[in-house]
C-alpha positions in Angstrom: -29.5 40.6 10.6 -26.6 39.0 12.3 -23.7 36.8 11.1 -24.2 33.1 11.4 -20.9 31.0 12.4 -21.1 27.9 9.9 -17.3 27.2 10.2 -18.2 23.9 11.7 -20.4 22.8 9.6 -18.1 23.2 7.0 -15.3 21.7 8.7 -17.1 18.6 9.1 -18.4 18.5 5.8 -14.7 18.7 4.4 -13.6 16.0 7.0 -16.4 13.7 5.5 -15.4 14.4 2.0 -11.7 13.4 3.4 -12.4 10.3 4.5 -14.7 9.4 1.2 -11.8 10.5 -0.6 -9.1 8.6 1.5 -11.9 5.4 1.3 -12.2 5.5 -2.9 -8.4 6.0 -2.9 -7.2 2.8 -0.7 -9.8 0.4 -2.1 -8.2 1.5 -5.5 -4.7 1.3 -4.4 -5.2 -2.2 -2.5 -6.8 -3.7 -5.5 -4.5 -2.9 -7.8 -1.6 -4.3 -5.2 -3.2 -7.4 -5.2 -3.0 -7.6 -8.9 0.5 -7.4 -8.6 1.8 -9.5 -5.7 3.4 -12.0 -6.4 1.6 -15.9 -5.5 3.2 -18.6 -4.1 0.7 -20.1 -1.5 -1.6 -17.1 -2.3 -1.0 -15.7 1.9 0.6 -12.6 1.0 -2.2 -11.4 -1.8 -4.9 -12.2 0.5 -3.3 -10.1 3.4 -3.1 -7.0 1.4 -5.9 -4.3 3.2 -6.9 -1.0 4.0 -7.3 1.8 6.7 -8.6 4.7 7.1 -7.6 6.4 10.8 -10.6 9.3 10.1 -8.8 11.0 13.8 -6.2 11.4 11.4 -7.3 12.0 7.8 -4.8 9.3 6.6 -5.2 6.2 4.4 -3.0 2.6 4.7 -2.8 0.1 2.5 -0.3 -2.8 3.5 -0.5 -6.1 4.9 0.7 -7.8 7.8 2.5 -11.3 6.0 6.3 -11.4 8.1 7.9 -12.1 4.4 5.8 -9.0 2.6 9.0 -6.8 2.7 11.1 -8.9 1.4 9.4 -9.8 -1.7 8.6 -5.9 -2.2 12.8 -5.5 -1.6 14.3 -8.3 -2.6 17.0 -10.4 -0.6 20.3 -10.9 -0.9 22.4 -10.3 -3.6 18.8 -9.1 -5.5 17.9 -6.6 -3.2 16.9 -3.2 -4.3 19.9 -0.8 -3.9 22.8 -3.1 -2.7 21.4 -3.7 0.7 20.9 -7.2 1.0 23.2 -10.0 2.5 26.1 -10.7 0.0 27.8 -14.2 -0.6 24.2 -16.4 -0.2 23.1 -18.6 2.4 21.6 -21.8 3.7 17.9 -22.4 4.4 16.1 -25.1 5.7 12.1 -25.1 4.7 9.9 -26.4 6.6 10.0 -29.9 5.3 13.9 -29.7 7.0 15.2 -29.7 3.0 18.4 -28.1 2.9 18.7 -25.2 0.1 21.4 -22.2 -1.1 20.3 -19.2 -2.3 21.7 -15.8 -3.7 18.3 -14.1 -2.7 15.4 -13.1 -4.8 15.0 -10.2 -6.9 12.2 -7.3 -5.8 8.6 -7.8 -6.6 7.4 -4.6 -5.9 3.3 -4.3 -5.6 2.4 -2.1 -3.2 5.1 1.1 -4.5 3.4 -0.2 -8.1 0.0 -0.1 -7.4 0.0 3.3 -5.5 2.4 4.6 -8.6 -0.4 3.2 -11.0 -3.5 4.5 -9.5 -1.9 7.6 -9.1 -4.2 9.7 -11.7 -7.2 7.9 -10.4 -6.3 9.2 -7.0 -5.8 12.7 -8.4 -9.3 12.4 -10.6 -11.5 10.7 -7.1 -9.7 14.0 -5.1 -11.0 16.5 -8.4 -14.3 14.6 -8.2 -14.6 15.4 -4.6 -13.1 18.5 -3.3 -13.7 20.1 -6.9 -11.8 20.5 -10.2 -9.5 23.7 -8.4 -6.8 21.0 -7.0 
């Protein structure tokens, strides 16, 4: 009776449990971040979305809307940790109405969401890989 090399097997059968793991976790993550975003026109909450790079066993959730950043940070004088412009500024919207503004205070939803589904995430990675995590 000889030994029988299943190491692959298992490798791939971790892998798989990875990605269903790394799946469950962004869909519960993006969810709960578009909860939380902030709506105006309603653009940035329906960009929120999900990856999963399964070359790379990681998960994204994020969005792609140019001003996402800035609502997650704030602007100016509002911006999370001092970093924003100081003193206020002129804008012109796209209606070519002048306004002043000191900036707008964070919003954050995606650093939220992920802090809020935390526990689920920990639970969905018990579930899968087994209570010993």
């Amino acid at each position: 009776m000889g030994f029988k090399d299943k190491s692959e097997e298992g490798k791939e059968k971790i892998k798989n449990a990875t990605i269903k793991w790394l799946l469950q976790a962004c869909i519960l993550v993006e969810g709960q971040a578009v909860l939380l975003a902030s709506v105006d026109t309603g653009r940035l909450k329906k960009s929120i979305d999900h990856k999963v790079d399964e070359a790379e066993l990681t998960g994204y959730v994020g969005t792609n809307c140019d001003y996402a950043i800035y609502v997650e940070f704030g602007t100016g004088e509002f911006a999370e940790n001092g970093n924003g412009r100081k003193g206020g500024w002129m804008y012109k919207d796209p209606s070519g109405e002048w306004f002043f503004t000191w900036g707008m205070p964070p919003q954050p939803y995606l650093r939220s969401a992920f802090r809020t589904t935390k526990g689920q995430i920990e639970s969905l990675a018990k579930d899968v890989f087994g209570s010993e995590i």
